[in-house]
C-alpha positions as MATLAB code, in Angstrom:
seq = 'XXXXXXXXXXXXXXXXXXXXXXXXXXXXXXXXXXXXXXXXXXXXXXXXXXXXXXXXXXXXXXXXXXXXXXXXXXXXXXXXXXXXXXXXXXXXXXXXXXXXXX';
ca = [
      55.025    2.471   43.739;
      53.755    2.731   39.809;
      50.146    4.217   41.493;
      52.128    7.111   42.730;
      53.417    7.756   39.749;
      50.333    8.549   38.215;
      50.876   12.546   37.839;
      53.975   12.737   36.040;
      54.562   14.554   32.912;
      55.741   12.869   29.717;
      59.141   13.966   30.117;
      59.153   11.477   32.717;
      57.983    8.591   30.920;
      60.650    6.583   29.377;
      59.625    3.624   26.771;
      62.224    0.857   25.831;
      61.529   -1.742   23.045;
      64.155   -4.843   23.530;
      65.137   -6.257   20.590;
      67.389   -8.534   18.965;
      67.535  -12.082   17.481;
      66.667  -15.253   18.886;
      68.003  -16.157   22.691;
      69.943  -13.000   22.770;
      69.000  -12.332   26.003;
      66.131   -9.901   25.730;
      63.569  -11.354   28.284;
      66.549  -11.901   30.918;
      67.148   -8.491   30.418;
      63.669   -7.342   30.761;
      63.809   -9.385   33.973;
      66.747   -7.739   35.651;
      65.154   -4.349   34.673;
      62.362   -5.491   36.771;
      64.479   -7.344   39.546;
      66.750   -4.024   39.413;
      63.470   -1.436   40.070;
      62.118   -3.106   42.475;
      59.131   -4.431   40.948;
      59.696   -7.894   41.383;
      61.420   -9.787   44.206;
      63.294  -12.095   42.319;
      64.410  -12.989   38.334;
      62.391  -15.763   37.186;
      64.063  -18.135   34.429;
      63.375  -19.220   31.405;
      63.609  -22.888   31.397;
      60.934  -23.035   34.583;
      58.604  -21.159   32.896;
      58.613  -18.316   35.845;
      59.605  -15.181   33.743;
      57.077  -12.236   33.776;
      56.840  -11.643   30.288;
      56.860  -15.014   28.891;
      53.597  -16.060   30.367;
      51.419  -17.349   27.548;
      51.472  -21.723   28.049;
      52.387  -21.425   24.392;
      55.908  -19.611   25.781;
      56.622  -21.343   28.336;
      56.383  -24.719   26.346;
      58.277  -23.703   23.549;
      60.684  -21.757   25.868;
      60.791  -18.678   23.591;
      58.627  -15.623   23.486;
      56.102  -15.331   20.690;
      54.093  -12.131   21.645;
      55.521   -8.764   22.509;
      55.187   -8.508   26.373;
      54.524   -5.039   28.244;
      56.349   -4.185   31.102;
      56.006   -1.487   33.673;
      58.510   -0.412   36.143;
      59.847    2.715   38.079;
      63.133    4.258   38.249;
      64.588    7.133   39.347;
      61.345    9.106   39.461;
      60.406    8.058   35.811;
      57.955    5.336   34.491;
      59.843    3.159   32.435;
      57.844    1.342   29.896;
      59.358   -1.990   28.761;
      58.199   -3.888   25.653;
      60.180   -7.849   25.619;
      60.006   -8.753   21.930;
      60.191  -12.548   20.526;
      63.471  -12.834   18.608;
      62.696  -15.315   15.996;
      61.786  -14.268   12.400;
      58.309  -15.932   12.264;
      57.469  -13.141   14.647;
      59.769  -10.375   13.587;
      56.081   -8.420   13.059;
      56.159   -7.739   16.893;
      59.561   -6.394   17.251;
      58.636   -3.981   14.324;
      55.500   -2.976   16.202;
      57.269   -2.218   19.095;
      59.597    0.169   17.572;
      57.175    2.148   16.013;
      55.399    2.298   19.610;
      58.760    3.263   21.362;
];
């Protein structure tokens, strides 16, 4: 789907960074964006370790994300472009990051 994609103009490029404080919701979010476009099959979950963007062991045994995660998907004809920010304020450097990126 995304490798068709590959000619569009930047008008069609859309680029989302996720943000908000700890267990806010952010990754689940990400996760239905994906679920939603097709992407992926099914929402993984936090607690078993089977989301997309938390996928460092580091994340999945602290259950929280520490790294800024990119995302692709595809909607509507445009490439959407989804960065999953950590929440908590020992990483607050990658949520920053990712809103000068988007």
């Amino acid at each position: 789907m995304l490798e068709a994609m590959a000619g569009l103009s930047s008008g069609d490029i859309r680029n989302f960074a996720i943000v908000g404080h700890a267990s806010s919701g952010k990754t689940t979010l990400s996760e239905a964006m994906l679920a939603c476009s097709g992407t992926i099959n099914r929402m993984g979950r936090i607690a078993e370790g089977t989301t997309v963007s938390d996928y460092h062991v580091s994340e999945k045994q602290r259950q929280i994300s520490t790294q800024t995660s990119l995302l692709r998907a595809a909607w509507l004809g445009n490439k959407l472009n989804i960065m999953d920010t950590p929440g908590y304020l020992d990483f607050m450097s990658e949520a920053l990051a990712a809103l000068h990126v988007a």
